[in-house]
N, CA, C, O and CB atoms as a CASP TS submission, in Angstrom:
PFRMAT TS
TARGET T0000
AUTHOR 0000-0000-0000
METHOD Language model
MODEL 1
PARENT N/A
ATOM      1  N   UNK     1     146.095 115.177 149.507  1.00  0.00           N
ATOM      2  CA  UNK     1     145.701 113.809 149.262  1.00  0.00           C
ATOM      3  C   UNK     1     146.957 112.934 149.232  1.00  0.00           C
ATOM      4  O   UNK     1     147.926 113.322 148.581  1.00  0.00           O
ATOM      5  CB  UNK     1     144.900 113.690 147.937  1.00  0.00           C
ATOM      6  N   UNK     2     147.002 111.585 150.010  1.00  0.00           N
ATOM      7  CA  UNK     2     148.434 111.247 150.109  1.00  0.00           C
ATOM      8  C   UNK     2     148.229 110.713 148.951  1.00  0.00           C
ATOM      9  O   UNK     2     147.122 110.707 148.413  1.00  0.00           O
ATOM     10  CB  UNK     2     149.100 110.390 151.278  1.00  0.00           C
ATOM     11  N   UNK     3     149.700 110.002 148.246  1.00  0.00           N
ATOM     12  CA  UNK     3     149.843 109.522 146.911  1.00  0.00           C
ATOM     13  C   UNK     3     149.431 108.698 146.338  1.00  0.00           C
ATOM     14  O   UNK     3     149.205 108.834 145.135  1.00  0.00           O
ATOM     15  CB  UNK     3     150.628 109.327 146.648  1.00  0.00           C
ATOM     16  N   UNK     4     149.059 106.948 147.339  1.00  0.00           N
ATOM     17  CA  UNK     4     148.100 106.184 146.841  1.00  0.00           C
ATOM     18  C   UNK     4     147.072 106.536 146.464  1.00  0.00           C
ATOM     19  O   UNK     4     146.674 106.109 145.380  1.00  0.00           O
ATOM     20  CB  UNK     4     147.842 105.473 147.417  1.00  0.00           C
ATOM     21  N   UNK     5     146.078 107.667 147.418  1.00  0.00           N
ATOM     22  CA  UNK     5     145.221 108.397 147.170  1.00  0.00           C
ATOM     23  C   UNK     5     145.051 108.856 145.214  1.00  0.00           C
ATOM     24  O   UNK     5     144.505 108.363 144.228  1.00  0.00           O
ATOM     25  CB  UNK     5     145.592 109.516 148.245  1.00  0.00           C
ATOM     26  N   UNK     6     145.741 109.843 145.477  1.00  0.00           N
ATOM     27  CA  UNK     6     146.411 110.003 143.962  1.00  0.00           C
ATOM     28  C   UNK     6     145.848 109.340 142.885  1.00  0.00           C
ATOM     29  O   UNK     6     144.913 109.546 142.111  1.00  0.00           O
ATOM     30  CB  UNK     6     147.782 109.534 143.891  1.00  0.00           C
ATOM     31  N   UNK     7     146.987 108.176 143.118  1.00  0.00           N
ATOM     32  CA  UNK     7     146.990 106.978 142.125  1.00  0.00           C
ATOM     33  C   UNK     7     145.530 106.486 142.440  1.00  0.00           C
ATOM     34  O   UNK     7     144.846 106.828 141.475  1.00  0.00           O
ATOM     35  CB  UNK     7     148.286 105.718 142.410  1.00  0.00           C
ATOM     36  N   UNK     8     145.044 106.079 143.018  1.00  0.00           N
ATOM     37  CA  UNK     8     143.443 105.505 142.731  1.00  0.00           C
ATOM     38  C   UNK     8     142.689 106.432 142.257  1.00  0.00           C
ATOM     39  O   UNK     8     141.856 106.002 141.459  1.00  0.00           O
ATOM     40  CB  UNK     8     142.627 104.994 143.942  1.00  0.00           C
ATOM     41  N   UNK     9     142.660 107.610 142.455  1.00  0.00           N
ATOM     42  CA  UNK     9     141.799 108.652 141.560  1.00  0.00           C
ATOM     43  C   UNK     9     141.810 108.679 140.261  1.00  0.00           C
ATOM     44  O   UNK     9     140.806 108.749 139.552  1.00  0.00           O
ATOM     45  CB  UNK     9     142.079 109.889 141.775  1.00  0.00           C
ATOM     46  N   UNK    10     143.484 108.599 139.714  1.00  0.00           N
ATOM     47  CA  UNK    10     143.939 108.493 138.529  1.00  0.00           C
ATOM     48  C   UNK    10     143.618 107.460 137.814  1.00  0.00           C
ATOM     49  O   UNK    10     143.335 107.780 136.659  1.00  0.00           O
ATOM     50  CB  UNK    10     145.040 108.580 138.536  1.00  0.00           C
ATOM     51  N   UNK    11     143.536 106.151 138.073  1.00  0.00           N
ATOM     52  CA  UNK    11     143.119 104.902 137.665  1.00  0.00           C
ATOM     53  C   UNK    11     141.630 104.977 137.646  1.00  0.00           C
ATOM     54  O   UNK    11     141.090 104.968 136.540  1.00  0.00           O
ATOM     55  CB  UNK    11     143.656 103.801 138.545  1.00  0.00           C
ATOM     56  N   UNK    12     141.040 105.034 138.502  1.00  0.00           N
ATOM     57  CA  UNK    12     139.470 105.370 138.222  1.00  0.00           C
ATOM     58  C   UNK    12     138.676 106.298 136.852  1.00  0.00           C
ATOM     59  O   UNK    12     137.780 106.042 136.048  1.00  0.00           O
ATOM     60  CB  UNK    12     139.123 106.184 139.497  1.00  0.00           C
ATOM     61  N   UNK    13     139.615 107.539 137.141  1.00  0.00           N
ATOM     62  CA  UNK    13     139.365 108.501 135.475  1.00  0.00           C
ATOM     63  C   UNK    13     140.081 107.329 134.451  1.00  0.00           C
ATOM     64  O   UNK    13     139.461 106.555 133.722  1.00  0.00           O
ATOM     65  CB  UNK    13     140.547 110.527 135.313  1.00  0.00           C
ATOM     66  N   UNK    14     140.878 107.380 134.535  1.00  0.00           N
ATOM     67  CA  UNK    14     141.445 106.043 133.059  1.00  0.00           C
ATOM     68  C   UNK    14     140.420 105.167 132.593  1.00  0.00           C
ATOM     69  O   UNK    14     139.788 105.073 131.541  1.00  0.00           O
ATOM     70  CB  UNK    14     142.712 104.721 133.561  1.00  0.00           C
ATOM     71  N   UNK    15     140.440 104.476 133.811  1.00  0.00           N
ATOM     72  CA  UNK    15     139.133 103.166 133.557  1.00  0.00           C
ATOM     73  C   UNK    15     137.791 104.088 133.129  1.00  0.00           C
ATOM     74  O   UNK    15     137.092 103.817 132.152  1.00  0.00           O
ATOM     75  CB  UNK    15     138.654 102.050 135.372  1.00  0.00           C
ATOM     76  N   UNK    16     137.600 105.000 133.852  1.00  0.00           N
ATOM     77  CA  UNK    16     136.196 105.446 133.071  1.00  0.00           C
ATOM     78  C   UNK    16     136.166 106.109 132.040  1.00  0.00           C
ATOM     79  O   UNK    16     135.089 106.432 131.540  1.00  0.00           O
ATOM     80  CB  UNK    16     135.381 106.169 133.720  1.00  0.00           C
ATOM     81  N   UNK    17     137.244 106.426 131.548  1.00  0.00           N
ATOM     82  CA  UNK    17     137.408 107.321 130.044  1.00  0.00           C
ATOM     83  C   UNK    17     137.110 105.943 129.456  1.00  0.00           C
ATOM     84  O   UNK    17     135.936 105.665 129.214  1.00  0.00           O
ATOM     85  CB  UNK    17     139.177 108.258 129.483  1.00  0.00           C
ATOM     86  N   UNK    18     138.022 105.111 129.221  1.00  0.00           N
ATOM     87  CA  UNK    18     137.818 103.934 128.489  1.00  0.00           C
ATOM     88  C   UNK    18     136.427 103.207 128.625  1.00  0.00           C
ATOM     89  O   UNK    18     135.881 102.983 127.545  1.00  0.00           O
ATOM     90  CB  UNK    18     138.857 103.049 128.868  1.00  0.00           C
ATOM     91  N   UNK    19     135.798 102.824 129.680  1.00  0.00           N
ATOM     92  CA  UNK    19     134.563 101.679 129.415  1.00  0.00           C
ATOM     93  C   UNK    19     133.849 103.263 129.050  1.00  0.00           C
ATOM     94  O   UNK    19     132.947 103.055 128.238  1.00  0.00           O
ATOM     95  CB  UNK    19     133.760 100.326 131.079  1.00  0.00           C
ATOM     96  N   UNK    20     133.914 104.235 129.261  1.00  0.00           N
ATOM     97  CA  UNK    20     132.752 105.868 128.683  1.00  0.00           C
ATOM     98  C   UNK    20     132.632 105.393 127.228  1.00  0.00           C
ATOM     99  O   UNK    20     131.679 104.970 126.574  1.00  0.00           O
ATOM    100  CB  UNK    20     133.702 107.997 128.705  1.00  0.00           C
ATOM    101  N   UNK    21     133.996 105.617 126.931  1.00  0.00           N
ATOM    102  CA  UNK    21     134.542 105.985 125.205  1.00  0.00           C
ATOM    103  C   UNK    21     133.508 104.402 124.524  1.00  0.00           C
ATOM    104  O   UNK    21     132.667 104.305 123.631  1.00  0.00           O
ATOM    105  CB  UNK    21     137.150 105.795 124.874  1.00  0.00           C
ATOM    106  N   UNK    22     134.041 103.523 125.358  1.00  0.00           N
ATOM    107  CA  UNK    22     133.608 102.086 124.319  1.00  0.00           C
ATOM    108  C   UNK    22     131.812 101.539 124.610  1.00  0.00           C
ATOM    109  O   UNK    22     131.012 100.874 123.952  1.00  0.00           O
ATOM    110  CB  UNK    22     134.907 100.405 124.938  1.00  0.00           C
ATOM    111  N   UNK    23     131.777 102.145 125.769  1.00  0.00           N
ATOM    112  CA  UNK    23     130.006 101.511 125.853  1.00  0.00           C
ATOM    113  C   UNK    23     129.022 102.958 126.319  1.00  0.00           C
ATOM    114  O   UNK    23     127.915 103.008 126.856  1.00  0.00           O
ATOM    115  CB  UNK    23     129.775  99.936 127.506  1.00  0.00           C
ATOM    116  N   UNK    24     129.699 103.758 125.984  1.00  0.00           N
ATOM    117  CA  UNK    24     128.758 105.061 126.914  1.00  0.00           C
ATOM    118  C   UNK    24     128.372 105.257 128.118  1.00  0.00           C
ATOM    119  O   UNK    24     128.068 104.327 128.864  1.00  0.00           O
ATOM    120  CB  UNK    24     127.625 105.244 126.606  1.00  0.00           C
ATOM    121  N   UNK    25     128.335 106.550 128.473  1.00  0.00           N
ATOM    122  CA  UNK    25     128.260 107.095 129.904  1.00  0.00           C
ATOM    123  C   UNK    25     127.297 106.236 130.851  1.00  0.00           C
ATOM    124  O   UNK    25     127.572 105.600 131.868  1.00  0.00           O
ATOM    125  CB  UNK    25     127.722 108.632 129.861  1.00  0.00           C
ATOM    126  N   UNK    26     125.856 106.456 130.068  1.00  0.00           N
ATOM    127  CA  UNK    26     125.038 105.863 130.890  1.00  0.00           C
ATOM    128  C   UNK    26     124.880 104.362 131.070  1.00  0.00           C
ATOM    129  O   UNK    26     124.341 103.807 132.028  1.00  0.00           O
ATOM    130  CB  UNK    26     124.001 106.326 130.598  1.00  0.00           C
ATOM    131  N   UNK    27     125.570 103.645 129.741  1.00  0.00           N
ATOM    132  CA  UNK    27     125.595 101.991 130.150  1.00  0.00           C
ATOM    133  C   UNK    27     126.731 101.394 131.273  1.00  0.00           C
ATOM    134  O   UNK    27     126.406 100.425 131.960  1.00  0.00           O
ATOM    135  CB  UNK    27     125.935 101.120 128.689  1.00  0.00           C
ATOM    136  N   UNK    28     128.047 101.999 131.426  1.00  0.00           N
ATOM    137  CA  UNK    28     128.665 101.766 132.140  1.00  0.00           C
ATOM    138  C   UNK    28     128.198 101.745 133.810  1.00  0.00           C
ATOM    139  O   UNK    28     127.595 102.750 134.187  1.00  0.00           O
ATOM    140  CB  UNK    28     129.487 102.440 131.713  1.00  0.00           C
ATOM    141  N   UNK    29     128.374 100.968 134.535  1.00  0.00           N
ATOM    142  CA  UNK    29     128.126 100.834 135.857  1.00  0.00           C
ATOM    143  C   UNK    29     129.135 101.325 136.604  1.00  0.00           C
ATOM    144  O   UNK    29     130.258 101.142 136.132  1.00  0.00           O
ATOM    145  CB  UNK    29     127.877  99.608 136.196  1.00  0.00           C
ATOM    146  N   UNK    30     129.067 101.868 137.583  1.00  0.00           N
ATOM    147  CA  UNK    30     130.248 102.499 138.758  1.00  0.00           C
ATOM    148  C   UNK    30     130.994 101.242 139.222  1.00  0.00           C
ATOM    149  O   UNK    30     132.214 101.278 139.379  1.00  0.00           O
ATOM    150  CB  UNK    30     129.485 103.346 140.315  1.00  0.00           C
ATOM    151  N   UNK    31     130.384 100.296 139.409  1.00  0.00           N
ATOM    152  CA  UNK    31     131.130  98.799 139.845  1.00  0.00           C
ATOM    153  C   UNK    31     131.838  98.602 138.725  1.00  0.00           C
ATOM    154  O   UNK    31     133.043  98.488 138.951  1.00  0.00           O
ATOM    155  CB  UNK    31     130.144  97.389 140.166  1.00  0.00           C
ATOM    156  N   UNK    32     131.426  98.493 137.227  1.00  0.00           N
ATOM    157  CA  UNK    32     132.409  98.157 136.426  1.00  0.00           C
ATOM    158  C   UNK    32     133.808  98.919 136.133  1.00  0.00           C
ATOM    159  O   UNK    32     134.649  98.405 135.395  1.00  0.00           O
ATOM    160  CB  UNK    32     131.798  98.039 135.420  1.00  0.00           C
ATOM    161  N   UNK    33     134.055 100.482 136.905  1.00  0.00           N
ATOM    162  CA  UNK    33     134.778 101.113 136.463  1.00  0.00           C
ATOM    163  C   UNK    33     135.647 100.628 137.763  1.00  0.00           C
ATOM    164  O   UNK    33     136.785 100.201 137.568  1.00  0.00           O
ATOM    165  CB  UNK    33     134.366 102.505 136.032  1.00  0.00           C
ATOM    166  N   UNK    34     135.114 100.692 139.088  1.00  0.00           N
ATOM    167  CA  UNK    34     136.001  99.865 140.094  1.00  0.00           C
ATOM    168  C   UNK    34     136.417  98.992 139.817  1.00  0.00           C
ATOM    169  O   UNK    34     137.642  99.107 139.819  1.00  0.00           O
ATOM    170  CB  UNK    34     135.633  99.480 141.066  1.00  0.00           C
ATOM    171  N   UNK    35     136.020  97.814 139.469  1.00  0.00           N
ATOM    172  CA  UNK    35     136.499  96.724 139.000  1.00  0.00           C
ATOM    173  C   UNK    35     137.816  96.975 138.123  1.00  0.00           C
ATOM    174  O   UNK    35     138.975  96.585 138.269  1.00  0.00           O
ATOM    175  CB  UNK    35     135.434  96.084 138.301  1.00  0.00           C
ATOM    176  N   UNK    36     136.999  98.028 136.851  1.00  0.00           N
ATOM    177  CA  UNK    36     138.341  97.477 136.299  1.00  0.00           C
ATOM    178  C   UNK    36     139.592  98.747 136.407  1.00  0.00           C
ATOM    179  O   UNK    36     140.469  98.813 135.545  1.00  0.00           O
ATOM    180  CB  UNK    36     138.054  96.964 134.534  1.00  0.00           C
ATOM    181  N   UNK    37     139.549  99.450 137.252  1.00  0.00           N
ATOM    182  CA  UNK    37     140.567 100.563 137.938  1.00  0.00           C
ATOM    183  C   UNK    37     141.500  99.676 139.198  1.00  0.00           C
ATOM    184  O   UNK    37     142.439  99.939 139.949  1.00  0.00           O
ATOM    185  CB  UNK    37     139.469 102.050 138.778  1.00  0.00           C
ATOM    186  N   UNK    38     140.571  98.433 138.895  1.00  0.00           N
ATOM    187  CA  UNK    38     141.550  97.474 139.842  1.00  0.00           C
ATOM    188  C   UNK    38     141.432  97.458 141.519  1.00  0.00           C
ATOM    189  O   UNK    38     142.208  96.926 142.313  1.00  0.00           O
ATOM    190  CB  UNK    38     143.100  97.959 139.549  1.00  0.00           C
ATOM    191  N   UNK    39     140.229  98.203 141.792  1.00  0.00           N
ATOM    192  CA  UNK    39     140.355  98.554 143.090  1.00  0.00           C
ATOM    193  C   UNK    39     139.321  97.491 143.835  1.00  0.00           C
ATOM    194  O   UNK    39     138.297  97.207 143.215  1.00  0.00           O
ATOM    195  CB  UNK    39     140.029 100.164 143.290  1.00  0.00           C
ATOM    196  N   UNK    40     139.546  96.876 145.167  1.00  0.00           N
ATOM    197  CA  UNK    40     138.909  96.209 145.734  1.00  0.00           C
ATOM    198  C   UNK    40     137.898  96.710 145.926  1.00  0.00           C
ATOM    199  O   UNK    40     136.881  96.288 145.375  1.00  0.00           O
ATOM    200  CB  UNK    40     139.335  95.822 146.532  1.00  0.00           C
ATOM    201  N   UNK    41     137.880  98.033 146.985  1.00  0.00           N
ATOM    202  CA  UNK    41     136.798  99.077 147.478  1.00  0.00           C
ATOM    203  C   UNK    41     135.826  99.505 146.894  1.00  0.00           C
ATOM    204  O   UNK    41     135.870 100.606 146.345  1.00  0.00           O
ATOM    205  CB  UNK    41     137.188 100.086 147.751  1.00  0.00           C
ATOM    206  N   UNK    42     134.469  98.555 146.876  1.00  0.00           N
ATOM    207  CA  UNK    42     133.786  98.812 145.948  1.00  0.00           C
ATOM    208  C   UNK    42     132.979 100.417 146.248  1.00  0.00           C
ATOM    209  O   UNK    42     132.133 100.924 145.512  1.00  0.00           O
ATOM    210  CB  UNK    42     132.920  97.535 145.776  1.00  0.00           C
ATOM    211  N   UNK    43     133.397 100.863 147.233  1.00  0.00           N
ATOM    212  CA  UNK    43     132.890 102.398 147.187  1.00  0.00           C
ATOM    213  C   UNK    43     134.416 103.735 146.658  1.00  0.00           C
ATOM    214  O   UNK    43     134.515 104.907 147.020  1.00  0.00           O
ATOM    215  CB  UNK    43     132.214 102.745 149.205  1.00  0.00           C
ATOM    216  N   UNK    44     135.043 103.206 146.049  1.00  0.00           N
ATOM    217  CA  UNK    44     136.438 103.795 145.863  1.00  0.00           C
ATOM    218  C   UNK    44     135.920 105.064 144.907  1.00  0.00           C
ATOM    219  O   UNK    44     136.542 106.125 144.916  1.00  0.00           O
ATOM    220  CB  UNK    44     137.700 102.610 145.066  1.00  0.00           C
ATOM    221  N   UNK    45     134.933 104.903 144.221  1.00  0.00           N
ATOM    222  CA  UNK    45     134.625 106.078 143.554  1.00  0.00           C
ATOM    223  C   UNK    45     133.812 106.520 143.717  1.00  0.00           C
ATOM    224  O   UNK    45     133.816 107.456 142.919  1.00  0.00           O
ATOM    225  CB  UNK    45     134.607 106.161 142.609  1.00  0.00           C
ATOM    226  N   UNK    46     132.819 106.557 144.342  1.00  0.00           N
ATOM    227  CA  UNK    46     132.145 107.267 145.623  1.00  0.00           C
ATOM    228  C   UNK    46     132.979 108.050 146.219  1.00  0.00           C
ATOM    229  O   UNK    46     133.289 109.191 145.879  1.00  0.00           O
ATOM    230  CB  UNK    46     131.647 106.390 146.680  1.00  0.00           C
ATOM    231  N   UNK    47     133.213 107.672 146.782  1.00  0.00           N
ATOM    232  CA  UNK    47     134.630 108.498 147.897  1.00  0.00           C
ATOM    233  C   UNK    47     135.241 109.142 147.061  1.00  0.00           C
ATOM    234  O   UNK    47     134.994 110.236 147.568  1.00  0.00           O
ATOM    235  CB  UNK    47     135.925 107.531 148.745  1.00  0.00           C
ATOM    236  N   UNK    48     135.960 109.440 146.019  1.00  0.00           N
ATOM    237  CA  UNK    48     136.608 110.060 145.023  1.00  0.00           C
ATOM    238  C   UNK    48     135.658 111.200 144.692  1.00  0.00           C
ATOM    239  O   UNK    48     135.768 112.359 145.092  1.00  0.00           O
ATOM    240  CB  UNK    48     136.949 109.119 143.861  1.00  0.00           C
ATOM    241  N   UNK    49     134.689 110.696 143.889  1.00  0.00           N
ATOM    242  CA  UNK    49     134.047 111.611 142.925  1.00  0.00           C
ATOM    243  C   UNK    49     132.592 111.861 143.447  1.00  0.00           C
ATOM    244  O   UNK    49     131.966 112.815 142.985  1.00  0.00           O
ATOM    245  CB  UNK    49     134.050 110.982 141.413  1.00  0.00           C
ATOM    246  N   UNK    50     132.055 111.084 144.344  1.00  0.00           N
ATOM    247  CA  UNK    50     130.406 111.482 144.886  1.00  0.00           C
ATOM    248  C   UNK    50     129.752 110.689 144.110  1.00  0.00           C
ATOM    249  O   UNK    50     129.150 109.731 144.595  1.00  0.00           O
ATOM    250  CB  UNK    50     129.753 113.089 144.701  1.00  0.00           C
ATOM    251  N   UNK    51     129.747 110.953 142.693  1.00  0.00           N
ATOM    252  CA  UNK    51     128.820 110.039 141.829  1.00  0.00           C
ATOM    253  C   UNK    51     129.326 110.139 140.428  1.00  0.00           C
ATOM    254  O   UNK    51     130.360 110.751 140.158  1.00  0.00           O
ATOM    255  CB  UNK    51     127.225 110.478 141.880  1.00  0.00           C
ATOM    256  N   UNK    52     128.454 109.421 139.379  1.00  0.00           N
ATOM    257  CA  UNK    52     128.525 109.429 138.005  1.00  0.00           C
ATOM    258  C   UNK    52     129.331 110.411 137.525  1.00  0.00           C
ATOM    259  O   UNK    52     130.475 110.221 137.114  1.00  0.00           O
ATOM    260  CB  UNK    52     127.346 109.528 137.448  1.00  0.00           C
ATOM    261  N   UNK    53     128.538 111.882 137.581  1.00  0.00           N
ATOM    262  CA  UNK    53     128.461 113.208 137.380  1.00  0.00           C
ATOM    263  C   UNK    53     129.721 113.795 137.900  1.00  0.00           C
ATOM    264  O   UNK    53     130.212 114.761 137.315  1.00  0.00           O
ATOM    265  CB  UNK    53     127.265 113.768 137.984  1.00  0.00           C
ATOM    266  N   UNK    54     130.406 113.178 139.183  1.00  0.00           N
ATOM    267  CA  UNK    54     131.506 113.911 139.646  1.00  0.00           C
ATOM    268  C   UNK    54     132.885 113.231 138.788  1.00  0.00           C
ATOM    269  O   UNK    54     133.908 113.862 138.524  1.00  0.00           O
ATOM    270  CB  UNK    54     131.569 113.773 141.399  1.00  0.00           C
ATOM    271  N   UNK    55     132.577 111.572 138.384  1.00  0.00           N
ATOM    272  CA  UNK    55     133.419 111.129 137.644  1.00  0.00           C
ATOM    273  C   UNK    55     133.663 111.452 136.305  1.00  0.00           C
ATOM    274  O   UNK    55     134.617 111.067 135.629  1.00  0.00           O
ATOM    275  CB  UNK    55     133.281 110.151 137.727  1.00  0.00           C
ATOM    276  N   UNK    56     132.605 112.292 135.911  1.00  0.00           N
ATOM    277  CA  UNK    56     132.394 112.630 134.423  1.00  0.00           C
ATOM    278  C   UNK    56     132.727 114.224 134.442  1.00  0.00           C
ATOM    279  O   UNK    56     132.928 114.720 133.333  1.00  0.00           O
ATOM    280  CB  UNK    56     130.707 112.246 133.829  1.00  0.00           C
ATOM    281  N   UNK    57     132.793 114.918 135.356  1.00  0.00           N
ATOM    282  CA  UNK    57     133.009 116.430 135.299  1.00  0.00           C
ATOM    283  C   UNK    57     135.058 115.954 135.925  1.00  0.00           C
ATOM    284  O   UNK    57     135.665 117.024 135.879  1.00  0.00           O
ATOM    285  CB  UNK    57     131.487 117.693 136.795  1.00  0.00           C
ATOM    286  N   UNK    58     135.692 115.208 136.234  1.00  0.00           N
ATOM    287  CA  UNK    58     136.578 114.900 136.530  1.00  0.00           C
ATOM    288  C   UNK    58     137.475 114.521 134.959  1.00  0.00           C
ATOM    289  O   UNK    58     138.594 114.981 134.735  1.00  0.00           O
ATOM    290  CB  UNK    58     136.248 113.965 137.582  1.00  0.00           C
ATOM    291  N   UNK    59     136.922 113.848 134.241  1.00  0.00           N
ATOM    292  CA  UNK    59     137.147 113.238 133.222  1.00  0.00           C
ATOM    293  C   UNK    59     137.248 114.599 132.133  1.00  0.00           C
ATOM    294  O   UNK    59     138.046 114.475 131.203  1.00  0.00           O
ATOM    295  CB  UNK    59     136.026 112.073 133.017  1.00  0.00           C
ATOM    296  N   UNK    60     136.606 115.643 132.215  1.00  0.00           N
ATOM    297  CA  UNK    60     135.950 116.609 131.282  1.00  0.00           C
ATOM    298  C   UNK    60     137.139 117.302 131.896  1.00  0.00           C
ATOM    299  O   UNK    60     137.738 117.848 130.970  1.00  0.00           O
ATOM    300  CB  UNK    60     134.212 117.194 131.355  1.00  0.00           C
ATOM    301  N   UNK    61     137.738 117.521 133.022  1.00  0.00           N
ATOM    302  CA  UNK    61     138.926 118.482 133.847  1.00  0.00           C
ATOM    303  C   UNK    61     139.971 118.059 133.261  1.00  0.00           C
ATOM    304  O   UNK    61     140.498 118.875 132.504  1.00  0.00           O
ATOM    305  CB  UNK    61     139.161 118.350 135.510  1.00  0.00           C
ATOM    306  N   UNK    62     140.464 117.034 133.356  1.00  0.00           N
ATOM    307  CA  UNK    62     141.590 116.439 132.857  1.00  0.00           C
ATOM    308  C   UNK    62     141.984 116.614 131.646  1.00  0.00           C
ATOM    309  O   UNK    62     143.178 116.609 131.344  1.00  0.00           O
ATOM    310  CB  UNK    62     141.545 115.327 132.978  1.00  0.00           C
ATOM    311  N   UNK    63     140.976 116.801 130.756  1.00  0.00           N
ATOM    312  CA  UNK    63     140.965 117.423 129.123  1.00  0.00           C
ATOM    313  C   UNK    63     140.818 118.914 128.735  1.00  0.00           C
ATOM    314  O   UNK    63     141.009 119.367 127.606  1.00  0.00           O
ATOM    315  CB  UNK    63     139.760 116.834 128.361  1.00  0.00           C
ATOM    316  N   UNK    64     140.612 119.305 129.355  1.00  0.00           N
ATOM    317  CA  UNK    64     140.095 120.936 129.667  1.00  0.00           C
ATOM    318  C   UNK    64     140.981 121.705 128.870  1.00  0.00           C
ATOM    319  O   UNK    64     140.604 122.203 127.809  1.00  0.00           O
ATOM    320  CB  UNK    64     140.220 121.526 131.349  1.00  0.00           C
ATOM    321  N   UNK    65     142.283 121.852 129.365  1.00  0.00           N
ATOM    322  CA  UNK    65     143.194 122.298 128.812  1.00  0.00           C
ATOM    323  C   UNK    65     143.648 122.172 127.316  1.00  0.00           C
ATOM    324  O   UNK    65     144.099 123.042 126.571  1.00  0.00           O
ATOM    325  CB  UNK    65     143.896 121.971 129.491  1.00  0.00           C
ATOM    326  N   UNK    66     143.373 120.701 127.062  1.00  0.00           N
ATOM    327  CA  UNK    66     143.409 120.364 125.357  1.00  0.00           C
ATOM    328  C   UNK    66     142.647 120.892 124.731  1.00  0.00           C
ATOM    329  O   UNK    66     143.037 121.423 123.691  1.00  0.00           O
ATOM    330  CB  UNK    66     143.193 119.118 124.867  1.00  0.00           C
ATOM    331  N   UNK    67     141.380 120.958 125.069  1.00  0.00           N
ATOM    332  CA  UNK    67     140.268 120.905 124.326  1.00  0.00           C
ATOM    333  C   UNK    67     140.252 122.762 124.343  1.00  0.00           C
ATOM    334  O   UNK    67     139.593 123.346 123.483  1.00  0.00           O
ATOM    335  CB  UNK    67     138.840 119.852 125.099  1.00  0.00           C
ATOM    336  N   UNK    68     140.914 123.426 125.231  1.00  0.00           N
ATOM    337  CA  UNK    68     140.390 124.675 124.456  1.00  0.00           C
ATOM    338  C   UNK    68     142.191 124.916 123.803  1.00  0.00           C
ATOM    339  O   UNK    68     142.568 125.597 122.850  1.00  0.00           O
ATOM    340  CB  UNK    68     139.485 126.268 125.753  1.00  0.00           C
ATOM    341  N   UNK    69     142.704 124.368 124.417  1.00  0.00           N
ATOM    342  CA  UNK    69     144.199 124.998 122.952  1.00  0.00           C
ATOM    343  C   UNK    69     143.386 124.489 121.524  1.00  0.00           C
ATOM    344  O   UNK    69     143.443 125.235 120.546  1.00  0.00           O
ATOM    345  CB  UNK    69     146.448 123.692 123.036  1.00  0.00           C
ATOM    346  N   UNK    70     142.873 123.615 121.464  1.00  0.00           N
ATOM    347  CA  UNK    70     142.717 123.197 120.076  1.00  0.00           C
ATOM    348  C   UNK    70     141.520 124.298 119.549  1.00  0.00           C
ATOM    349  O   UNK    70     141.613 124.961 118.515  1.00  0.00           O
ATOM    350  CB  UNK    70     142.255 121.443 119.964  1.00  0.00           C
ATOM    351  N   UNK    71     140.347 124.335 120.531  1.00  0.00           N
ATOM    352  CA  UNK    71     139.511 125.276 120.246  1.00  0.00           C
ATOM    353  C   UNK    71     140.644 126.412 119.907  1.00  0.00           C
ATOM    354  O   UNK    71     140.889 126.547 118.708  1.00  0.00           O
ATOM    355  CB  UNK    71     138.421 125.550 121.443  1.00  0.00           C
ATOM    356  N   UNK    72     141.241 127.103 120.670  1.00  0.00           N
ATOM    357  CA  UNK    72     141.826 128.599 120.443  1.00  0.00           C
ATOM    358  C   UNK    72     142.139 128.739 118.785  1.00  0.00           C
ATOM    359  O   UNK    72     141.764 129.634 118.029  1.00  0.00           O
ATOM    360  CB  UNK    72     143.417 128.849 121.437  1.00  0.00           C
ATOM    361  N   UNK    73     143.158 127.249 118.407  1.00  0.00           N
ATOM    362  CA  UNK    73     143.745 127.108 117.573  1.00  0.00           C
ATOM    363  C   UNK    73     142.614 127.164 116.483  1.00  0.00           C
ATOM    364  O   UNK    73     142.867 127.970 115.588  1.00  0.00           O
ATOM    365  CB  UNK    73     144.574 126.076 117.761  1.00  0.00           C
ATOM    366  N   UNK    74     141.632 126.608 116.379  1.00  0.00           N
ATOM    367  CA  UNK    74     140.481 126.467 115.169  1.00  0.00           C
ATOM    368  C   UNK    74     140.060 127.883 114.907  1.00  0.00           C
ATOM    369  O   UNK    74     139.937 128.385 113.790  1.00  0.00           O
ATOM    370  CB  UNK    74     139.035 125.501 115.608  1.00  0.00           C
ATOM    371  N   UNK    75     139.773 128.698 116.506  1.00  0.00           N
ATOM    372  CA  UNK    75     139.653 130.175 115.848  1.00  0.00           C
ATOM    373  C   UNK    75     140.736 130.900 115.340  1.00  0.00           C
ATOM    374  O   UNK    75     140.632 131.575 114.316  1.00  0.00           O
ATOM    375  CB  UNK    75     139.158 131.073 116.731  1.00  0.00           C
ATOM    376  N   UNK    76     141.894 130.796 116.065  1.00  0.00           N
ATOM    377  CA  UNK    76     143.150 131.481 115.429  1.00  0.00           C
ATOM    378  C   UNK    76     143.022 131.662 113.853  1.00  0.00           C
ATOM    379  O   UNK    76     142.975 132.722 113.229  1.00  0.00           O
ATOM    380  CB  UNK    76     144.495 130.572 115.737  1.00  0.00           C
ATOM    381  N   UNK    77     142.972 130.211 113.312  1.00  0.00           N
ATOM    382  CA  UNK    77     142.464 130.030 112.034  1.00  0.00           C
ATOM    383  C   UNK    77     141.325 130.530 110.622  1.00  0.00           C
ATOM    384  O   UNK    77     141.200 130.559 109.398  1.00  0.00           O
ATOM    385  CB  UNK    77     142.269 129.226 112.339  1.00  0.00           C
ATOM    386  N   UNK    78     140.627 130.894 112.063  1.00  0.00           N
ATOM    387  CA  UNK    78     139.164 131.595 111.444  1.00  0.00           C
ATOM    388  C   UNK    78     139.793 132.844 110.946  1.00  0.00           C
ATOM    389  O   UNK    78     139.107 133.704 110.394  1.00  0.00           O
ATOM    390  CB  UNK    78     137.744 131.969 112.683  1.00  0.00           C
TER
END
């Protein structure tokens, strides 16, 4: 994927972690996350992710790694 590439993928997960986190999955609109990822292309996350579901299993990847060190760590504990 060349690097602009990249960078618009990256901005798209950002913007949708944030309008996710503050208005929820299902109220947020795909236009509003373009919009505010800054991208003209109003199919930019389409093309990225396919749909909702691909932006939200994208979002869930990016954390993946945290979320089970911390899990490991809670059982370590146990």
């Amino acid at each position: 994927m060349p690097r602009d590439s990249e960078e618009t993928r990256a901005r798209l997960i950002r913007a949708g972690e944030r309008l996710f986190a503050a208005n929820g999955i299902e109220v947020v609109s795909l236009r509003e996350i373009t919009r505010a990822a800054g991208q003209r292309n109003a199919t930019a996350l389409q093309y990225h992710f396919g749909d909702r579901q691909g932006l939200v299993r994208a979002i869930l990847a990016r954390h993946s790694t945290d979320v089970e060190a911390e899990r490991h760590g809670m059982l370590d504990e146990l």
